[in-house]
PATI-210178 format. One line per 10 residues: number of its first residue (from 1); their letters; for each residue x negated, y, z negated of N, C-alpha, C. Coordinates in nm, 4 decimals. Layout:
N
NUM) a) X:Y:Z:X:Y:Z:X:Y:Z; ...
! end
This chain:
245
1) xxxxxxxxxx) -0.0820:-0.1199:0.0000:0.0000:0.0000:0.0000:-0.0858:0.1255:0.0000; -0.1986:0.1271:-0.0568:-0.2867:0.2451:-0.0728:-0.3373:0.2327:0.0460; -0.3874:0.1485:0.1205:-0.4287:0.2078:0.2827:-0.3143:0.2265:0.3483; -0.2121:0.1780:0.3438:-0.1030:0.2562:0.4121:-0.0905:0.4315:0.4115; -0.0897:0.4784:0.2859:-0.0731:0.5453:0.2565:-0.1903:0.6734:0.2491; -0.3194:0.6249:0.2844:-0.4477:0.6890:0.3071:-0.4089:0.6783:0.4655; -0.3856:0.6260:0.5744:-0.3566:0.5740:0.7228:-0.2931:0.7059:0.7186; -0.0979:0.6627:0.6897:-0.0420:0.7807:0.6965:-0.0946:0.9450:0.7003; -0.1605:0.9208:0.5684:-0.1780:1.0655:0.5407:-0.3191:1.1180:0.6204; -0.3531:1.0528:0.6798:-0.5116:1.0784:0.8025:-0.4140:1.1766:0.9198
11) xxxxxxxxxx) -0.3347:1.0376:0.9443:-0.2800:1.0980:1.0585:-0.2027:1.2081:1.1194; -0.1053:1.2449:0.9881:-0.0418:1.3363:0.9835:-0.1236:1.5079:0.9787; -0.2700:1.5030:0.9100:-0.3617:1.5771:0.9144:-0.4326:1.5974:1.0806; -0.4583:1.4658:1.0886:-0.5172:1.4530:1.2391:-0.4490:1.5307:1.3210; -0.2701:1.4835:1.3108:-0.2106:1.5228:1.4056:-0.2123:1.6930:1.3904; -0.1650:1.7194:1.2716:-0.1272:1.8822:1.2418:-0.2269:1.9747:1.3723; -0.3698:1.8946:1.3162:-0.4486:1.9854:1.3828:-0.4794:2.0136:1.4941; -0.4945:1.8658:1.5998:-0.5117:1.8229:1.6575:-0.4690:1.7725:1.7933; -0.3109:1.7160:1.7898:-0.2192:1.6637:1.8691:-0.1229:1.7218:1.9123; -0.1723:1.9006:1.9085:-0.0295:2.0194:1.9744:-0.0717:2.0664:2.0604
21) xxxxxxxxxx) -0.2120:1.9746:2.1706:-0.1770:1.9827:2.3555:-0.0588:1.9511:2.3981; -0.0738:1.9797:2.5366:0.0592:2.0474:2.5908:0.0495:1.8557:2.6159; 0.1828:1.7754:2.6736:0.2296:1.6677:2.7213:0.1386:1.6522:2.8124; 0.1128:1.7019:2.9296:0.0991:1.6687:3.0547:-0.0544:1.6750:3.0678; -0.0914:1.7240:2.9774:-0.2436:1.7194:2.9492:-0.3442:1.5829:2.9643; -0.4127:1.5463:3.0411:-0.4900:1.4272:3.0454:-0.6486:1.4206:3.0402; -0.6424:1.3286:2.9398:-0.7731:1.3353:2.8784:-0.9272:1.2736:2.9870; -0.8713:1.1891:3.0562:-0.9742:1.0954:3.1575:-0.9166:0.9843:3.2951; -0.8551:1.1208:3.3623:-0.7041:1.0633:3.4542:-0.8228:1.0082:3.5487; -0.9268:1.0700:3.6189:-0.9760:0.9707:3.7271:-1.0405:0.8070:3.6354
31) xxxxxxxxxx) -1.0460:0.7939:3.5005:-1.0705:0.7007:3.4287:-0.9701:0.6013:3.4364; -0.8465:0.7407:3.3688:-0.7007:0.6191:3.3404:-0.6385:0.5401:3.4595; -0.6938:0.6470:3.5898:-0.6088:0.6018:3.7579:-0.6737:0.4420:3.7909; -0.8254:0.4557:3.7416:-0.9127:0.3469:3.7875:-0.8087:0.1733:3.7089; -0.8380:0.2509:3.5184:-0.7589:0.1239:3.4460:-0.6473:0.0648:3.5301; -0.5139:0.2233:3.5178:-0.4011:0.1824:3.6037:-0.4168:0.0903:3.7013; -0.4733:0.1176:3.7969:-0.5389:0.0086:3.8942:-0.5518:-0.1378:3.8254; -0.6597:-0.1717:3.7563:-0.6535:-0.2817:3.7226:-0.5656:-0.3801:3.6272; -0.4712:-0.2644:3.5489:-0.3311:-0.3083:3.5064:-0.2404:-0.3629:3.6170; -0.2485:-0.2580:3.7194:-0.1754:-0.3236:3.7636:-0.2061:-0.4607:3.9168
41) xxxxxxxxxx) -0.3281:-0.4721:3.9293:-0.3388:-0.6411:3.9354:-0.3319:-0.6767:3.8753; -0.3693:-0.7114:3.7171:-0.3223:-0.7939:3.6533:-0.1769:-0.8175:3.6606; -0.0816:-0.6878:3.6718:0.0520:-0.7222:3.7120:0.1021:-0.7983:3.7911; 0.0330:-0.7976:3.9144:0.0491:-0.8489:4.0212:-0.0067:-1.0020:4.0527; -0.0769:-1.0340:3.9555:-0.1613:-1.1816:3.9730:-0.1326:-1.2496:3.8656; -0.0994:-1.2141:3.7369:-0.0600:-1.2567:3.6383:0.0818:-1.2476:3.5739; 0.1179:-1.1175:3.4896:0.2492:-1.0754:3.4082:0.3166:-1.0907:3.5490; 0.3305:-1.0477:3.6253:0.4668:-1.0463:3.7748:0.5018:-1.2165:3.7570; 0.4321:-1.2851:3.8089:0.4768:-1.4000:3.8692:0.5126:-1.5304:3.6972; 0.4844:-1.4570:3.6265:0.4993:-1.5156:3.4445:0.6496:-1.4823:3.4700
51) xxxxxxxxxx) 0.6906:-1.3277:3.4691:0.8204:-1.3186:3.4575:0.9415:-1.3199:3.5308; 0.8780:-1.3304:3.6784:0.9977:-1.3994:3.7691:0.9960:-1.5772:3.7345; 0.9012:-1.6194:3.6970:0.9199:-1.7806:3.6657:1.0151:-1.7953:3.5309; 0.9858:-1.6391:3.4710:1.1075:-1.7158:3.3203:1.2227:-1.5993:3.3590; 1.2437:-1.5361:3.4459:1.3894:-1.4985:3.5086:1.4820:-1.6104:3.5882; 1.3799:-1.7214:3.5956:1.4445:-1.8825:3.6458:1.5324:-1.9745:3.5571; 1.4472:-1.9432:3.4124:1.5236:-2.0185:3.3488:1.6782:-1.9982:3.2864; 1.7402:-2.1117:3.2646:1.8522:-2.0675:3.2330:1.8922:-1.9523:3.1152; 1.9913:-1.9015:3.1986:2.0295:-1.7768:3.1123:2.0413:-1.7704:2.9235; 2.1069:-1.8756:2.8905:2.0789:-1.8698:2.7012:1.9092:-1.8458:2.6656
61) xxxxxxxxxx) 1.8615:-1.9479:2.7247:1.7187:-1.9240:2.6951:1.6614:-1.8084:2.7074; 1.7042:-1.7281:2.8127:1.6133:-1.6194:2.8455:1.6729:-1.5111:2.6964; 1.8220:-1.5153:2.7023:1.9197:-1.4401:2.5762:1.8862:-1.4289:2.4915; 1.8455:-1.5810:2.4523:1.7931:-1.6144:2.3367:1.6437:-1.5488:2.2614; 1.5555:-1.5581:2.3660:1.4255:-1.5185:2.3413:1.4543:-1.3690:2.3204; 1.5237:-1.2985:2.4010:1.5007:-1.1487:2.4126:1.5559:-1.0771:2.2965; 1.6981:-1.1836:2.2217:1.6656:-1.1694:2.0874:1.5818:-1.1493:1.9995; 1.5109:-1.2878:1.9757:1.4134:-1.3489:1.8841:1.3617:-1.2130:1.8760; 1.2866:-1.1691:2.0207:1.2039:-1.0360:1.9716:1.2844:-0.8989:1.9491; 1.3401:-0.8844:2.0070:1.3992:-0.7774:1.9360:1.4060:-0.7904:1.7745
71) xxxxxxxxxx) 1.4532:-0.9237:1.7282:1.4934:-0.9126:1.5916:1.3563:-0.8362:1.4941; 1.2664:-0.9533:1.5750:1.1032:-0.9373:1.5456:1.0900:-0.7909:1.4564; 1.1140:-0.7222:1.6043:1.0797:-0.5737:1.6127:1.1652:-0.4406:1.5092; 1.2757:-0.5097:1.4880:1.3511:-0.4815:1.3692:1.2607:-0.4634:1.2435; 1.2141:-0.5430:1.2125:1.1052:-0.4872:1.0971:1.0155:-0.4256:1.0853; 0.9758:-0.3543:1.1750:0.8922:-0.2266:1.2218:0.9596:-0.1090:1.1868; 1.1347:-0.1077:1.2290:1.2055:0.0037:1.2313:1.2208:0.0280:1.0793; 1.2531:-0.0533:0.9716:1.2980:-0.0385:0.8525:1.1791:0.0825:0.7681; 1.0469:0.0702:0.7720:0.9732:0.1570:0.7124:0.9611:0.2748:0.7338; 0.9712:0.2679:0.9104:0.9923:0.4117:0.9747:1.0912:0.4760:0.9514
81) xxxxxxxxxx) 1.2253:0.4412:0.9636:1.3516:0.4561:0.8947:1.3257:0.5299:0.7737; 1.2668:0.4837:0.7017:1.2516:0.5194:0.5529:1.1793:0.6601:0.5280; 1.0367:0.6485:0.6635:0.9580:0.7527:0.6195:1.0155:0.8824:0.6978; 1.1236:0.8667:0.7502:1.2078:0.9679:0.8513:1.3354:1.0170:0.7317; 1.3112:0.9193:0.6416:1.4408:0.9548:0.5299:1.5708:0.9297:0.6088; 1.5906:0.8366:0.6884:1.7152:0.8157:0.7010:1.7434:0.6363:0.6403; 1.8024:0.6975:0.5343:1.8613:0.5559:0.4379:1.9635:0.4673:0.5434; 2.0636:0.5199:0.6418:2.1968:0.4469:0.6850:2.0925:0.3634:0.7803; 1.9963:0.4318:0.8364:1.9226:0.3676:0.9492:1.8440:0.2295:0.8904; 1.7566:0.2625:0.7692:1.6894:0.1425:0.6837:1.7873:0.0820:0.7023
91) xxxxxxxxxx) 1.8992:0.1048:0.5932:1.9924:0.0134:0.5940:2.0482:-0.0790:0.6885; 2.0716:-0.0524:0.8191:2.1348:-0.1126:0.9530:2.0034:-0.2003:0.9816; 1.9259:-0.1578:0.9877:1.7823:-0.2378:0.9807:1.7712:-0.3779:0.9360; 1.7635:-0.2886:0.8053:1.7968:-0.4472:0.7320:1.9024:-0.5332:0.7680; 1.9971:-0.4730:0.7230:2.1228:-0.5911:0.7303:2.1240:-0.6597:0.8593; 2.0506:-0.6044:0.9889:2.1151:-0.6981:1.1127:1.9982:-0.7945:1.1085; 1.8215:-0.7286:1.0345:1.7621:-0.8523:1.0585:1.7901:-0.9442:0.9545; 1.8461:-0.9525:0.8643:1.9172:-1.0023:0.7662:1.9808:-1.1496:0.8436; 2.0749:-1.0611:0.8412:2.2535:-1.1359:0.9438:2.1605:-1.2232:1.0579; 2.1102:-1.1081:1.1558:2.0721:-1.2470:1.2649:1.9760:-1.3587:1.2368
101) xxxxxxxxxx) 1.8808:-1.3108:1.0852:1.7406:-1.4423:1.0836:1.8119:-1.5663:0.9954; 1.9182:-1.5114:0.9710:2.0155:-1.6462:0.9018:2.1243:-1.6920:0.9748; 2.2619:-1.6259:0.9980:2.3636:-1.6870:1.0735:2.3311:-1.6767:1.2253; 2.2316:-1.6328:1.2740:2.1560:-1.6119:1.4312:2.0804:-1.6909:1.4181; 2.0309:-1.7717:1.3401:1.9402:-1.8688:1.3903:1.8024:-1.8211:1.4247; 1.7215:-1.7383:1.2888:1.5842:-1.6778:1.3008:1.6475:-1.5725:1.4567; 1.7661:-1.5700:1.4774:1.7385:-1.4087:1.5371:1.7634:-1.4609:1.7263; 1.7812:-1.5488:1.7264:1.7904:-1.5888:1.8604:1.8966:-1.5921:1.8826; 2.0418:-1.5720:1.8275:2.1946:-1.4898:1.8753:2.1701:-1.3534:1.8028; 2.2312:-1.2608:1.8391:2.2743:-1.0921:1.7977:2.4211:-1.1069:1.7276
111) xxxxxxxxxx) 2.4330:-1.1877:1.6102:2.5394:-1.1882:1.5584:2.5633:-1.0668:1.5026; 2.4849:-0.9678:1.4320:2.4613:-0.7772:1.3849:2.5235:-0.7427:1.4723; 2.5344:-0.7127:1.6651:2.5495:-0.6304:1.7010:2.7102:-0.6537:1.6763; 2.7783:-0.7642:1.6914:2.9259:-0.7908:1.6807:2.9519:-0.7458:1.5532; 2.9144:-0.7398:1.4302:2.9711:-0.6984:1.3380:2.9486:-0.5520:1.2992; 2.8938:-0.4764:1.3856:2.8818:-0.2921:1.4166:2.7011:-0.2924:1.3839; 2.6407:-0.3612:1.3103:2.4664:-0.3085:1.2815:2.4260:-0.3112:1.3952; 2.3891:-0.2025:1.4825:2.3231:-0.1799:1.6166:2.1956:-0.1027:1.5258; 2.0663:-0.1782:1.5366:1.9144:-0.1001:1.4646:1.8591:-0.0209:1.6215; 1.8366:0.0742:1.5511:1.7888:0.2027:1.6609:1.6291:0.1774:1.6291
121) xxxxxxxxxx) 1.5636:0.0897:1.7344:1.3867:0.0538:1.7050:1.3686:0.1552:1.7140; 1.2668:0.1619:1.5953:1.2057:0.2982:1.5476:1.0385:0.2258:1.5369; 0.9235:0.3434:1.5220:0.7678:0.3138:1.5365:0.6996:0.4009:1.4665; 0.5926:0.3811:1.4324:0.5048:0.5123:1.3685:0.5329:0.6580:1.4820; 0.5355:0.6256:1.6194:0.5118:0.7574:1.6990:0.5965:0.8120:1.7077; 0.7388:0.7074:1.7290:0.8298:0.8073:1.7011:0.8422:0.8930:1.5394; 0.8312:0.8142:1.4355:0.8264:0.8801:1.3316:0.7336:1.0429:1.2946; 0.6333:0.9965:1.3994:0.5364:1.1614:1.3772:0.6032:1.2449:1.4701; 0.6551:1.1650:1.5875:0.7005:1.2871:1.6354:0.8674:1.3020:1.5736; 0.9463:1.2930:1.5090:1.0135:1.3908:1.4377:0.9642:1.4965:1.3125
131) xxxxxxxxxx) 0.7885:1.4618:1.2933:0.7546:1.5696:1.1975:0.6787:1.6071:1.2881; 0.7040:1.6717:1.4417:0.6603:1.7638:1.5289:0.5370:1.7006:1.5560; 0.4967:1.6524:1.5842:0.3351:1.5538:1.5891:0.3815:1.5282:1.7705; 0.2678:1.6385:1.7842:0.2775:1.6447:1.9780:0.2229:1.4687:2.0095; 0.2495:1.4708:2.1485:0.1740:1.3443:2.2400:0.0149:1.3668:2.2453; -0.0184:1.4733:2.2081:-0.1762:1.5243:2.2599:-0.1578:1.4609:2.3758; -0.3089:1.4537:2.4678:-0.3803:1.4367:2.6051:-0.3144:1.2376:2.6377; -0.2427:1.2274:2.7629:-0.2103:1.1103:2.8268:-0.3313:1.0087:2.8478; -0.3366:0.9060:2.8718:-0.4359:0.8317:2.9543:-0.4124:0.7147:2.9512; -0.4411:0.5905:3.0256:-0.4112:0.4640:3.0456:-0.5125:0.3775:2.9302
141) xxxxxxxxxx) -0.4619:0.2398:2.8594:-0.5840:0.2315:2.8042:-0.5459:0.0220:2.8854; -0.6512:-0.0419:2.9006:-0.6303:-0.1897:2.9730:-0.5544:-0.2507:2.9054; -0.4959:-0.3458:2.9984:-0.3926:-0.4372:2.9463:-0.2383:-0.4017:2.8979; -0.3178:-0.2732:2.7566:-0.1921:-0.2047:2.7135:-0.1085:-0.1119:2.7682; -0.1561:-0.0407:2.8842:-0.1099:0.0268:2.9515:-0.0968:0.2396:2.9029; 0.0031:0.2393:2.9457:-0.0027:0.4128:2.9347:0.0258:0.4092:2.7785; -0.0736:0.5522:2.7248:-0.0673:0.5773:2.5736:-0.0689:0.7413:2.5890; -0.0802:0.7953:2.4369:-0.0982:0.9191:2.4075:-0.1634:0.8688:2.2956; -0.2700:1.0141:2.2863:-0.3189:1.0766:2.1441:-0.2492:0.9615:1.9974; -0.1263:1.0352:2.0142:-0.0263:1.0210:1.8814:-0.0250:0.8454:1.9171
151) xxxxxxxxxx) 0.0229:0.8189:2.0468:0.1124:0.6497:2.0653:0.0123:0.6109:1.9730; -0.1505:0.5736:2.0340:-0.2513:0.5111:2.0550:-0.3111:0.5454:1.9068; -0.3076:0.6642:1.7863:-0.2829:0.6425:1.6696:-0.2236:0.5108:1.5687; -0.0467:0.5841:1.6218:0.0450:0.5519:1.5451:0.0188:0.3800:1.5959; -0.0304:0.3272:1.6695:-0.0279:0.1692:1.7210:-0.1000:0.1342:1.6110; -0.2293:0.1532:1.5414:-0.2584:0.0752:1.4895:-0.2179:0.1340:1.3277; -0.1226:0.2116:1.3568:-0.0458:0.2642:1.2255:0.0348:0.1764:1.1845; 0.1013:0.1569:1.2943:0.2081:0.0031:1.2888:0.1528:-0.1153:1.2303; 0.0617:-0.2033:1.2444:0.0045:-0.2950:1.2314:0.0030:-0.3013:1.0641; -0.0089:-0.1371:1.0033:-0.0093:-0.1566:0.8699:0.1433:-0.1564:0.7879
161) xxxxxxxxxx) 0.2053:-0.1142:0.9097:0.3754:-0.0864:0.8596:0.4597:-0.1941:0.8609; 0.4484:-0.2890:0.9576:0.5035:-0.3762:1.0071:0.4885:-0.5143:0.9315; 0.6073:-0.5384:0.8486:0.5668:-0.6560:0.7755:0.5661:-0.8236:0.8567; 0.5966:-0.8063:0.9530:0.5562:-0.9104:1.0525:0.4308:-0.9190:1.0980; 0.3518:-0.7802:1.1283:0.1751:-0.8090:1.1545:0.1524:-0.8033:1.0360; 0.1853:-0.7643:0.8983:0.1342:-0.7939:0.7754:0.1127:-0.9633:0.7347; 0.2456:-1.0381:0.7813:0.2320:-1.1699:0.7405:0.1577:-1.2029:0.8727; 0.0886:-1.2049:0.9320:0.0372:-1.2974:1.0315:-0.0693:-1.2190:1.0702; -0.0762:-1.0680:1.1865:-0.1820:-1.0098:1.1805:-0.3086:-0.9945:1.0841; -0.2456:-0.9424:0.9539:-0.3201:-0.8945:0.8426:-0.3095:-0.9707:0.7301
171) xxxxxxxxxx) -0.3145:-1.0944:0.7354:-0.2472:-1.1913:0.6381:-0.3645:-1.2124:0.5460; -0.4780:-1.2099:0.6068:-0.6292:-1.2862:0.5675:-0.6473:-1.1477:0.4669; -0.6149:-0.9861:0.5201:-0.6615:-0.8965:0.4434:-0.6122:-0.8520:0.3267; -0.4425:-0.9014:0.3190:-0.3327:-0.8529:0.2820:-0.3492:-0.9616:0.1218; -0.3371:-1.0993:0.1798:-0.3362:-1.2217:0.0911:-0.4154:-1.2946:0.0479; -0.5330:-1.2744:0.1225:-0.6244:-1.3271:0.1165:-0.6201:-1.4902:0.1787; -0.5788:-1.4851:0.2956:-0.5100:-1.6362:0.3407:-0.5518:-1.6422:0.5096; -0.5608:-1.7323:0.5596:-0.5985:-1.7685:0.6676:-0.4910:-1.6794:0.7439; -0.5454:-1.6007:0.8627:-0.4527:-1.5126:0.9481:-0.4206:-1.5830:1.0235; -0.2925:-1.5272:1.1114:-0.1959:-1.6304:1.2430:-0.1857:-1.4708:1.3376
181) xxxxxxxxxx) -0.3061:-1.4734:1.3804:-0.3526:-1.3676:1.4997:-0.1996:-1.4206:1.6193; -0.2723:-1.5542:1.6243:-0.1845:-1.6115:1.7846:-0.0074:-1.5717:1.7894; 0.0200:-1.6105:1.6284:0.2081:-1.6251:1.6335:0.2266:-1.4546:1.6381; 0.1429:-1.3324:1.6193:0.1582:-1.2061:1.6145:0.1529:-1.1648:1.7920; 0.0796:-1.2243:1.8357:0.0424:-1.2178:1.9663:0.1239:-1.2827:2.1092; 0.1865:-1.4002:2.0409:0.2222:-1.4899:2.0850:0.3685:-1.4006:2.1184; 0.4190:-1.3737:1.9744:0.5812:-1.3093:1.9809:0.5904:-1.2093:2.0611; 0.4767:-1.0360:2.0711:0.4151:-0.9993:2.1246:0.4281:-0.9813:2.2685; 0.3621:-1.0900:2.3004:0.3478:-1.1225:2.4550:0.4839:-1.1406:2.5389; 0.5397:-1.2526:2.4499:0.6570:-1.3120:2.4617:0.7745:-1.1990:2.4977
191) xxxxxxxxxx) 0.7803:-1.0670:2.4428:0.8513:-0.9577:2.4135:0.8130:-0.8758:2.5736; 0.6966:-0.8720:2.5983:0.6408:-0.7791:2.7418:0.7006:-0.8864:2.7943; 0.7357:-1.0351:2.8520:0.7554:-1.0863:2.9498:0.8920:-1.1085:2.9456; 0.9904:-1.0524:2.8600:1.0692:-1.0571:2.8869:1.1341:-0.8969:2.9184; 1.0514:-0.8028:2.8795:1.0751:-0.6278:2.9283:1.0770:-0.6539:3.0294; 0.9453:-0.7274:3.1323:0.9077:-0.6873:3.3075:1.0284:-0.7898:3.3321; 1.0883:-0.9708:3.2792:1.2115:-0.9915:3.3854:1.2698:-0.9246:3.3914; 1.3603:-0.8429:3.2729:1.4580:-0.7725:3.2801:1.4297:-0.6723:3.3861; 1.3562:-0.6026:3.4439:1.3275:-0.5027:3.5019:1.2203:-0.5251:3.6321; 1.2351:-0.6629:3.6793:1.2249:-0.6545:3.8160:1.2368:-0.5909:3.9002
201) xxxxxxxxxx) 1.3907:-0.5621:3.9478:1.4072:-0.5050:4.0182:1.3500:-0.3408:4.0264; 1.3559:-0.2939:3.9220:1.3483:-0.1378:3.8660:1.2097:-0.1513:3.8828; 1.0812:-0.2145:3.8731:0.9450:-0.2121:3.8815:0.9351:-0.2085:4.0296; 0.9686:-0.3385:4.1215:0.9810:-0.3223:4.2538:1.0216:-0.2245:4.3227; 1.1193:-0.1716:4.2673:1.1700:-0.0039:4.3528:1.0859:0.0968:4.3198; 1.0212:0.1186:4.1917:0.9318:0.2232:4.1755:0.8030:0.1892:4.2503; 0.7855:0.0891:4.2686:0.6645:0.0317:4.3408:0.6875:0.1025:4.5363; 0.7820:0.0945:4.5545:0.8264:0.1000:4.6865:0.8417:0.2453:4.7116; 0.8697:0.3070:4.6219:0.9476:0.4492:4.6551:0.9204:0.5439:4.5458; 0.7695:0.5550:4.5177:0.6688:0.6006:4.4341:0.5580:0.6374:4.5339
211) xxxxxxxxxx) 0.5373:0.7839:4.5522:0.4308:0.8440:4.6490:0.3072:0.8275:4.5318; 0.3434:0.8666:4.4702:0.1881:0.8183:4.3765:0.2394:0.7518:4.2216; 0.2269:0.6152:4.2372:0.2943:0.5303:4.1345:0.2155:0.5656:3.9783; 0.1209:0.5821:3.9581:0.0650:0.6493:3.8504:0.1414:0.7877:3.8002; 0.1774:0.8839:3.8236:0.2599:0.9572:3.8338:0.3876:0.9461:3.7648; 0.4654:0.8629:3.8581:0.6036:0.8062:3.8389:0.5844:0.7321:3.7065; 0.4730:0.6366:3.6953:0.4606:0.5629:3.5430:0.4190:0.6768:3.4439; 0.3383:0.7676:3.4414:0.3646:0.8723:3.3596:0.4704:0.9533:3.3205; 0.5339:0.9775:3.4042:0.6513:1.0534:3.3953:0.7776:0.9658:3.3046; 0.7830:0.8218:3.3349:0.9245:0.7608:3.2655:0.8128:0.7338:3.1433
221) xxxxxxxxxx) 0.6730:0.6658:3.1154:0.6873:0.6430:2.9917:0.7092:0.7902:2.8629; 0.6254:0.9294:2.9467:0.6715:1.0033:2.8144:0.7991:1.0566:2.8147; 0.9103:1.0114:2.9320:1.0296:1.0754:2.9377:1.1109:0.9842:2.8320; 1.0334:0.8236:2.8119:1.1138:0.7021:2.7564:1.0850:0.7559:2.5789; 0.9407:0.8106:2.5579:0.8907:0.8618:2.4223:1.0036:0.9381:2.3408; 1.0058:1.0857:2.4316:1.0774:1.1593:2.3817:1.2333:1.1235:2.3694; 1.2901:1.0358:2.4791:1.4456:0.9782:2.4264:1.4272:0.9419:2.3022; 1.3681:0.8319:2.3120:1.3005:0.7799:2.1310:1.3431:0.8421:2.0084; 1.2049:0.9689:2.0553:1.2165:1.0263:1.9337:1.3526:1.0890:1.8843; 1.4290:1.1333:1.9891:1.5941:1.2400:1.9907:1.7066:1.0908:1.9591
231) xxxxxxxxxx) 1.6414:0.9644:1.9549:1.7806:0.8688:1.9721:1.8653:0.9087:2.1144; 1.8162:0.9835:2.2145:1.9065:0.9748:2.3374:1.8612:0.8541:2.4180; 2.0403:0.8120:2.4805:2.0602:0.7069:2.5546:2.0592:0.7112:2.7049; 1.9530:0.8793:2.7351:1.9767:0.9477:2.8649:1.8364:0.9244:2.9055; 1.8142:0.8313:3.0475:1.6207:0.7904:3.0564:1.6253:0.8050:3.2137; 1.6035:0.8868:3.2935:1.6089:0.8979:3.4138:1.7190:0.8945:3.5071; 1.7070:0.8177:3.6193:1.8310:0.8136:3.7088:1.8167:0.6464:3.6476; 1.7903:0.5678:3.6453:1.7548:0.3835:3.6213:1.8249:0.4012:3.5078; 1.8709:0.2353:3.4803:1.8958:0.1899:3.3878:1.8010:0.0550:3.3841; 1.6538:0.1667:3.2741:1.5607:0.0465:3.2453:1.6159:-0.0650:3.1288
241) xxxxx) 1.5411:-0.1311:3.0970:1.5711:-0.2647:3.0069:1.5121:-0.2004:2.8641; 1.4875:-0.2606:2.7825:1.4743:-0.2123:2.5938:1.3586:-0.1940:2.6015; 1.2862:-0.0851:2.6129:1.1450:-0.0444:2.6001:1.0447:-0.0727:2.4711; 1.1346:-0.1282:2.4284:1.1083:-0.1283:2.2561:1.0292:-0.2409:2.1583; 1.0111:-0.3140:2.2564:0.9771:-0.4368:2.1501:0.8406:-0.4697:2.1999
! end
């Protein structure tokens, strides 16, 4: 709890001072254009053809999984919730990962959303940015793709917030117990391959009808940030898939 709380309070300093460049500001774009690039072969040789093979499988399964993580990701939102001071939000938090990791079956039906708990995923970045904590300078970072200043902070802010990378990520530091890197990674992964099925089509069209696709991926991820942070359900002309997990 005390490095949480030394983390927090870095960042919020960091940010004050630090992270009130303008959005559009980029820190190492002929750098990030190069990464972009190799993100996206890997897209194209790897994650692409992963998630049209599990857009094959039958539909519960796919339902099912896109649960599981979402539920996952539910416990990320509850602290942030908290440090935003909104109690109804903790609360909905809880209760749906509650409801679905028991009568859902560890979370693989959305029995919460039928009984009204809809959890609004919440993150460290969004959390700084409702205490005004700019994006600072853009840039691509590998594998992980497009970040900011604040994202690329608050990411490994999470790791300390998140009592799911606590039991498995940070388990060895936390408990002193053998860590489960893979099941953190595993769920993780599992969560991106089911963002890109859902959004086949919507990747392929930006791919097609994108004069400079770097660009266009800049533009929806900090347009997807700031919905975030406002809770708006308004993200371009598309209707992308749950950015969230």
């Amino acid at each position: 709890m005390r490095k949480i709380l030394v983390l927090i309070t870095a960042i919020l300093i960091i940010g004050s001072n630090n992270l009130r460049a303008e959005t559009e500001k980029e820190c190492f774009e002929k750098v990030s254009r190069s990464i972009f690039k190799f993100n996206e072969g890997l897209d194209n040789i790897i994650i692409g053809p992963i998630s049209r093979g599990y857009n094959k499988l039958p539909e519960p399964i796919k339902k099912g999984t896109g649960n599981f993580t979402s539920n996952i990701a539910t416990l990320l939102s509850i602290p942030n919730h908290l440090l935003q001071g909104n109690l109804d939000g903790a609360g909905d938090a809880f209760g749906s990962f509650l409801i679905n990791s028991t009568f859902g079956v560890l979370g693989f039906a959305d029995v919460a959303s039928g009984l009204g708990l809809e959890d609004t995923k919440e993150d460290l970045s969004q959390t700084l940015g409702v205490y005004g904590i700019q994006n600072g300078c853009y840039f691509v970072l590998p594998v992980l793709g497009p970040t900011t200043v604040r994202d690329s902070i608050a990411m490994v802010g999470d790791t300390f917030l998140d009592p799911f990378a606590t039991m498995t990520w940070r388990q060895k530091e936390v408990f002193n117990r053998t860590g489960k890197k893979r099941e953190y990674i595993g769920v993780k992964s599992a969560g991106i391959v089911d963002f890109r099925g859902d959004n086949e089509k919507n990747i392929k069209s930006l791919k097609e009808n994108s004069i400079d696709l770097y660009s266009s991926t800049k533009s929806i991820y900090l347009q997807n940030k700031e919905r975030k942070i406002k809770n708006s359900d308004v993200i371009d002309d598309d209707e992308w898939g749950n950015l969230d997990n």
